[in-house]
C-alpha positions as CSV (number, residue, x, y, z in Angstrom):
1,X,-0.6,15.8,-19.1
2,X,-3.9,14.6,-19.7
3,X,-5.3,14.6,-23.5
4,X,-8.0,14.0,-24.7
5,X,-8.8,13.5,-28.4
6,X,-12.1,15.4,-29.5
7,X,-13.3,16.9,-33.0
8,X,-15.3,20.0,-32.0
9,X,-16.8,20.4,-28.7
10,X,-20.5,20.5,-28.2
11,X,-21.5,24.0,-26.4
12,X,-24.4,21.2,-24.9
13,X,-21.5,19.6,-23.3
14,X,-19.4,22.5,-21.3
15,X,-19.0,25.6,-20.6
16,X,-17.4,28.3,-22.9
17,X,-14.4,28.7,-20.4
18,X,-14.5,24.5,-20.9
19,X,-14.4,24.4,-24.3
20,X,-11.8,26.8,-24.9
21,X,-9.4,24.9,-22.5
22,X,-10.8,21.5,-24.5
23,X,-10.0,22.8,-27.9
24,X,-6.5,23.7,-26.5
25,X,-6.1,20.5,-25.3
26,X,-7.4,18.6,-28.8
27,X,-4.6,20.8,-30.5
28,X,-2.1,19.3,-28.6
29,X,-3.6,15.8,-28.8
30,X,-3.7,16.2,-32.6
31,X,0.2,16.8,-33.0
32,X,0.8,13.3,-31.0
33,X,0.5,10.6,-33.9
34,X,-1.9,7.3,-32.3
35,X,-3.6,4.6,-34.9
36,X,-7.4,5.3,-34.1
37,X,-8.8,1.4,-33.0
38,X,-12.1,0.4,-31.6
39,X,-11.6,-1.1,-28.2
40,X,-13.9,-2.4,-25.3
41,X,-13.5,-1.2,-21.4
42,X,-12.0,-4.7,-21.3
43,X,-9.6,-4.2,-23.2
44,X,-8.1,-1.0,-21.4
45,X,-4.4,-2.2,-19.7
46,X,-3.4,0.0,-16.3
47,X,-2.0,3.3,-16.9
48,X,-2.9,3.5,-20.7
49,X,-4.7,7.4,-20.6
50,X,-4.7,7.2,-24.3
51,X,-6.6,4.3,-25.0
52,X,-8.9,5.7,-22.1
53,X,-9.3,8.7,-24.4
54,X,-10.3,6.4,-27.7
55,X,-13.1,5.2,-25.4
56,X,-14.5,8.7,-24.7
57,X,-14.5,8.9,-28.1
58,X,-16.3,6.2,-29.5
59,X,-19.1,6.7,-26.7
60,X,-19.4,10.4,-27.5
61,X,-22.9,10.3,-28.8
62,X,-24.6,8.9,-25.4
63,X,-22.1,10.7,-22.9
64,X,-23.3,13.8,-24.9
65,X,-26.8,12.5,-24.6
66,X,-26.6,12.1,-20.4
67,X,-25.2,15.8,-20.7
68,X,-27.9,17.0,-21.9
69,X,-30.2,15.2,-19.7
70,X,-28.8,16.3,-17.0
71,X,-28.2,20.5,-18.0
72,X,-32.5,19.9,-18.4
73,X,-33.2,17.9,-15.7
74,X,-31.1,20.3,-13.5
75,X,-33.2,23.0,-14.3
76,X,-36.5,21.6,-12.7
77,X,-34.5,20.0,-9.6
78,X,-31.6,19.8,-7.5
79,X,-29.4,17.4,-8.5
80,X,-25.9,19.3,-9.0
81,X,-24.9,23.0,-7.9
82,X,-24.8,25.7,-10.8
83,X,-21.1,25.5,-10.6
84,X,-20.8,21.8,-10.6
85,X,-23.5,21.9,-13.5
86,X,-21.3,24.4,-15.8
87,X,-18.3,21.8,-15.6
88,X,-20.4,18.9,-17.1
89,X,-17.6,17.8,-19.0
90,X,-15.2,17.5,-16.0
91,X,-17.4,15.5,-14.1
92,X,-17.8,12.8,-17.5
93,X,-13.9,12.7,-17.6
94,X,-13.7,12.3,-14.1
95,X,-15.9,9.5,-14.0
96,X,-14.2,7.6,-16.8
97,X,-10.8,7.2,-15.0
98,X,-12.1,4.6,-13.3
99,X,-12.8,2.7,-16.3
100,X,-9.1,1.2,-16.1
101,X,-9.5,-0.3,-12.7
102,X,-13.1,-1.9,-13.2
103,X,-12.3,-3.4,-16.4
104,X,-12.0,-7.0,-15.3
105,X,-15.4,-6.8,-13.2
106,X,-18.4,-8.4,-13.3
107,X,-20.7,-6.1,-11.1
108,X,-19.7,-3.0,-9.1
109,X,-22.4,-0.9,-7.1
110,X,-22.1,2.7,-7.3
111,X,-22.7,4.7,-3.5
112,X,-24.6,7.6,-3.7
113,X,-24.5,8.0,-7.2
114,X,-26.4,11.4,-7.5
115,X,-26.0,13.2,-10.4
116,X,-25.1,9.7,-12.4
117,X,-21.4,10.2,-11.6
118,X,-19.6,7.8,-12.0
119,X,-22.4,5.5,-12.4
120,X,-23.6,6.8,-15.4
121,X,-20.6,7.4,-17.5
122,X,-19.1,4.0,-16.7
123,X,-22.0,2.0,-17.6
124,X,-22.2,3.6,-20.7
125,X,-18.9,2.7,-21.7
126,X,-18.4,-0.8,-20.0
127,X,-21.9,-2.2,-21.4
128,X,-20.6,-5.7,-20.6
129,X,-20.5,-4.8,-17.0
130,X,-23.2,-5.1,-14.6
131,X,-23.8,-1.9,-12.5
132,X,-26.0,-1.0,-9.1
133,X,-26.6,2.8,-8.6
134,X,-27.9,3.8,-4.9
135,X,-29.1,6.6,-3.7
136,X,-31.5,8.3,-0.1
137,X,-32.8,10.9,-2.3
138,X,-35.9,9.7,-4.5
139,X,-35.8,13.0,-7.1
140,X,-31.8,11.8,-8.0
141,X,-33.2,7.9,-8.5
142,X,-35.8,9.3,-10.7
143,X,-33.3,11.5,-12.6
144,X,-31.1,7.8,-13.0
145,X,-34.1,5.9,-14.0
146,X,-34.7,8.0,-16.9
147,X,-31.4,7.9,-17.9
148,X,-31.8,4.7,-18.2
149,X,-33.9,4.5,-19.9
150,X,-33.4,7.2,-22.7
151,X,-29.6,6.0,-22.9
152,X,-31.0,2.2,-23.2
153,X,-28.8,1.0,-20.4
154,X,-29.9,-3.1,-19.9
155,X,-27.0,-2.9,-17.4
156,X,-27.9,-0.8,-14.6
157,X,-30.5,-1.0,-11.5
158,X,-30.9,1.9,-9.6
159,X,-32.0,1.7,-6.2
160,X,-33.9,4.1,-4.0
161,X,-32.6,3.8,-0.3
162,X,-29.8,4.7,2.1
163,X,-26.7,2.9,2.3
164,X,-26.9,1.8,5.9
165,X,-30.2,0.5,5.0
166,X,-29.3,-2.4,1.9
167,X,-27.4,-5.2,4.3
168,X,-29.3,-7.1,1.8
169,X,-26.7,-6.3,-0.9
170,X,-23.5,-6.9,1.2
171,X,-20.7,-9.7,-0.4
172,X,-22.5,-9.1,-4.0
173,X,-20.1,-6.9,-5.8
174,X,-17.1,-7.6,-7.9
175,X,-16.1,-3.5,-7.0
176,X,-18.1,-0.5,-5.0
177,X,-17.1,2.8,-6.8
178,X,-17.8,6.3,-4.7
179,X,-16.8,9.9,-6.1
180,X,-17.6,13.3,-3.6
181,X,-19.4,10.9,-1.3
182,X,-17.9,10.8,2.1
183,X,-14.3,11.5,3.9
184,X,-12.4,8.3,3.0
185,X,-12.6,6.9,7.1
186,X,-16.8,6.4,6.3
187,X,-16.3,5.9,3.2
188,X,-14.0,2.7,3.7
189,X,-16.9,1.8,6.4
190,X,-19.7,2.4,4.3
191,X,-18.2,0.3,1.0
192,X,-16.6,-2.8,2.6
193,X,-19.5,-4.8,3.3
194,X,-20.7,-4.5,-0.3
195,X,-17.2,-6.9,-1.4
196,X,-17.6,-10.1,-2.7
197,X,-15.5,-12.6,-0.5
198,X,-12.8,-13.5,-3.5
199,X,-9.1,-12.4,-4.7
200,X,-10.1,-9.8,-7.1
201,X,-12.7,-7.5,-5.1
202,X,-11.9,-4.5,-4.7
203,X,-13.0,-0.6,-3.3
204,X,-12.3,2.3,-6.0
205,X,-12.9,5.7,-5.2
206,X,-12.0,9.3,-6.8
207,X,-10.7,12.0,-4.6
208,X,-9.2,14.7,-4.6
209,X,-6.0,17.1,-3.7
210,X,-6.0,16.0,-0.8
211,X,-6.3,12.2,-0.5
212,X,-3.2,11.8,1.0
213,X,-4.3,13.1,4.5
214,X,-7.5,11.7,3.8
215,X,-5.7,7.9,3.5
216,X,-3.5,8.7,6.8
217,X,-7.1,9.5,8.6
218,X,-7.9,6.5,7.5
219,X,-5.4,4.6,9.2
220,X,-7.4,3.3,11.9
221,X,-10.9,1.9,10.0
222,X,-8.5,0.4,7.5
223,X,-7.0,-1.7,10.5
224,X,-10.4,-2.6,12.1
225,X,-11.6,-4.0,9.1
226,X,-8.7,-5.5,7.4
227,X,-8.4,-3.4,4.5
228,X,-5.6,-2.4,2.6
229,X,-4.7,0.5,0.2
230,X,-3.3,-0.9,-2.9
231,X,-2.9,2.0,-4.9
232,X,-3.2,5.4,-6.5
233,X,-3.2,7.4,-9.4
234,X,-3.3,10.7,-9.8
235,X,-4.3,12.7,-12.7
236,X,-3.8,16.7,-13.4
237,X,-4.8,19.1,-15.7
238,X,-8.3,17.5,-16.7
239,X,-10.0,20.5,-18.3
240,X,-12.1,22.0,-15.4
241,X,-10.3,20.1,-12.5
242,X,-7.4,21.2,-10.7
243,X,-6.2,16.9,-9.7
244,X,-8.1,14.4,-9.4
245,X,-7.3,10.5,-7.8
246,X,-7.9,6.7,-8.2
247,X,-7.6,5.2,-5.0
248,X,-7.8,1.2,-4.8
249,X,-8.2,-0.9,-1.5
250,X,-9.1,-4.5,-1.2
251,X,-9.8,-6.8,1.8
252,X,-6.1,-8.1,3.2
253,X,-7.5,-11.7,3.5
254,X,-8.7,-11.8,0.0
255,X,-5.6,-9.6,-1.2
């Protein structure tokens, strides 16, 4: 079960269907006893949901701040559908279940980070980290540039092009993160390149319900380049998502 920890939700945030399952959710969270502690996305260890949580909160203000930017920003152009925009709140906590697998990174590029997710999000809690957002589409690049700016992220470039076209930035990245991008065959395609050549290195994407056929697709691009899957973790019940996935893979040579 996934809880999350919240005082009052913010009707900027989510939807009124959202915050009703969200207050349901902070009921139960409020019965399981925790000693409240400031911590870094550093400090996070594997599998620890709750001190995931105590990072939500303590970044509240700005990850309520990029909601907001992005409900008014959605209004003059496309970035997200109007279903995908009325689950704000999902997509934040979606995003920030990768904060456990990029905590001992130094830079990570984010493919085809549209909306700001999980680009965004991450970079506002893992300030220490470097991040690269990428993106074709010049009015989602804008949309990213002004977040940050307005959310004063020193952390972040974003980058207006295609993916195919930045060979420039191949072997720079500690991690490539991806979330809704591509089936996981051109994704795995798309992502490798981007690896630094080290032990560490490593491709993190969120999926889905159905990653598992997705990772058997995959089979084949995962031999021709030499990549393994190291892991997944799955996550259900996430107020507004039906299950949602951490998949790992890293280079076998560097593995």
């Amino acid at each position: 079960m996934f809880l999350l920890q919240l005082t009052e939700p913010s009707p900027l945030f989510c939807s009124m269907e959202a915050q009703r399952t969200l207050k349901k959710h902070m009921m139960r969270s409020l019965n399981t006893p925790s000693s409240p502690r400031i911590i870094s996305c550093r400090q996070i260890p594997h599998g620890d949901l709750m001190d995931v949580e105590q990072l939500y909160e303590q970044h509240r203000e700005k990850l309520d701040i990029f909601s907001r930017l992005l409900s008014s920003a959605n209004k003059r152009v496309n970035l997200m559908s109007r279903e995908e925009i009325s689950h704000i709140s999902s997509h934040i906590l979606d995003s920030l279940l990768l904060a456990e697998e990029i905590h001992d990174m130094n830079s990570i590029i984010d493919l085809g980070s549209g909306g700001g997710f999980p680009l965004i999000p991450l970079a506002i809690v893992c300030p220490d980290i470097s991040f690269t957002g990428i993106d074709s589409a010049q009015r989602k690049t804008d949309f990213l540039e002004m977040c940050k700016v307005k959310l004063s992220l020193s952390n972040v470039q974003i980058l207006h092009s295609s993916i195919e076209e930045s060979a420039h930035l191949h072997a720079q990245f500690d991690g490539v993160t991806a979330r809704a991008l591509a089936p996981l065959h051109s994704l795995l395609s798309l992502a490798t390149p981007f690896l630094k050549n080290n032990t560490s290195s490593r491709l993190i994407f969120l999926k889905g319900t159905h990653w598992k056929s997705e990772v058997a697709a995959a089979s084949g691009i995962m031999t021709e380049l030499g990549v393994q899957h190291n892991s997944t973790v799955e996550f259900s019940n996430i107020p507004g998502r039906e299950h949602s996935a951490v998949l790992t893979f890293s280079p076998k040579s560097y593995s």
